[in-house]
C-alpha positions as CSV (number, residue, x, y, z in Angstrom):
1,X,-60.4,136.8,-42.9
2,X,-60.6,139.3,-40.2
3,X,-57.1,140.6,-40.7
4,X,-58.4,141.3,-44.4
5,X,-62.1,143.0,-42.9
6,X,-59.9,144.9,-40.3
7,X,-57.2,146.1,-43.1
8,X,-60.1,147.0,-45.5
9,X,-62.0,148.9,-43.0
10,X,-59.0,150.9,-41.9
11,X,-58.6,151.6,-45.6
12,X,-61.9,153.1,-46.1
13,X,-62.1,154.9,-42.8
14,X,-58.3,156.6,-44.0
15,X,-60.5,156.9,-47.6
16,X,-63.3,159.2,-46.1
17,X,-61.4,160.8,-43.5
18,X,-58.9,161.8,-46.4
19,X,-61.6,163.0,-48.5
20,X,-63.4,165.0,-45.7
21,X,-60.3,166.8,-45.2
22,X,-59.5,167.3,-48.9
23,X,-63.0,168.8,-49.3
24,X,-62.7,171.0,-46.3
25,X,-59.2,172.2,-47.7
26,X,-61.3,172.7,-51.2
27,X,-63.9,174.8,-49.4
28,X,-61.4,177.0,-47.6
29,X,-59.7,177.8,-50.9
30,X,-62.6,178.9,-52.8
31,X,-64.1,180.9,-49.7
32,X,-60.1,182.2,-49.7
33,X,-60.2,182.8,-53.5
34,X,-63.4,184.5,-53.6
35,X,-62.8,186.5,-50.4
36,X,-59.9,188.0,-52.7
37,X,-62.0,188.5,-55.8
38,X,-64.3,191.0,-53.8
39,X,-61.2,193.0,-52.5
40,X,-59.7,193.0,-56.5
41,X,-63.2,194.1,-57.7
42,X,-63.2,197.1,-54.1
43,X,-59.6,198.1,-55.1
44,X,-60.4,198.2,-59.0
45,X,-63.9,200.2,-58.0
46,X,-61.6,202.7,-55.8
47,X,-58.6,202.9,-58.3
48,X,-61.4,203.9,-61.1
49,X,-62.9,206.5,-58.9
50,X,-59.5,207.8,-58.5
51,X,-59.1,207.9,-62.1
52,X,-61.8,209.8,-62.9
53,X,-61.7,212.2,-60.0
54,X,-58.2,212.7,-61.1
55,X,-59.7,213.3,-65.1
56,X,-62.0,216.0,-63.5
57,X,-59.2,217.8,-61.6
58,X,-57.2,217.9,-64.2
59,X,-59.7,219.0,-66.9
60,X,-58.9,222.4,-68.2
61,X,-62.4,223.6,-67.3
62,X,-61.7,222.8,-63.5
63,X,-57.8,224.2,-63.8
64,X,-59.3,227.7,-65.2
65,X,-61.9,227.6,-62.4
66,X,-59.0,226.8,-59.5
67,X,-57.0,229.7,-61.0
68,X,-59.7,232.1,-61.2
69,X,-60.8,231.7,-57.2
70,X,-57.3,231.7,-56.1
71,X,-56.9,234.9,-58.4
72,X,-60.0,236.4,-56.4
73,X,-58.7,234.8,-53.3
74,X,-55.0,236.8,-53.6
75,X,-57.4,240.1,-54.7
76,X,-58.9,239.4,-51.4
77,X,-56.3,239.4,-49.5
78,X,-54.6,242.0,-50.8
79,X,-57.5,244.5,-49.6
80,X,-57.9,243.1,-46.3
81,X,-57.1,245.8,-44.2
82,X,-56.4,243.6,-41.0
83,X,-53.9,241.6,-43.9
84,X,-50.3,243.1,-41.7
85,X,-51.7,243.0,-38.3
């Protein structure tokens, strides 16, 4: 009878030790899984700010404006009188 009470105590001390490690391993992944949902959701966040900065660059409005100061920039320069010093 004690063989039996010894072999079913080791069972369920290897039952709950196997558990405790299986939940720890559970906890890890989902702290794991979720650490990477908040660097997706960063990198998505970034990426669409990239997007639209890119949108507003690109814009006609914004190309016209670009072209127009560097138009006034070369004017400028090409007055300078220090410009071949």
């Amino acid at each position: 009878m004690s063989e039996r009470a010894a072999a079913l105590m080791a069972f369920a001390f290897l039952e709950v030790l196997a558990g405790i490690v299986l939940r720890n391993e559970t906890l890890a992944a989902r702290g794991s899984a979720e650490a990477q949902m908040r660097r997706e959701a960063s990198c998505e966040r970034r990426a669409q700010e990239h997007r639209s900065l890119y949108a507003w660059l690109a814009s006609p409005e914004q190309r016209r404006i670009r072209e127009r100061l560097n138009e006034q920039a070369g004017r400028a320069a090409s007055s300078d009188p220090n410009r071949d010093l």
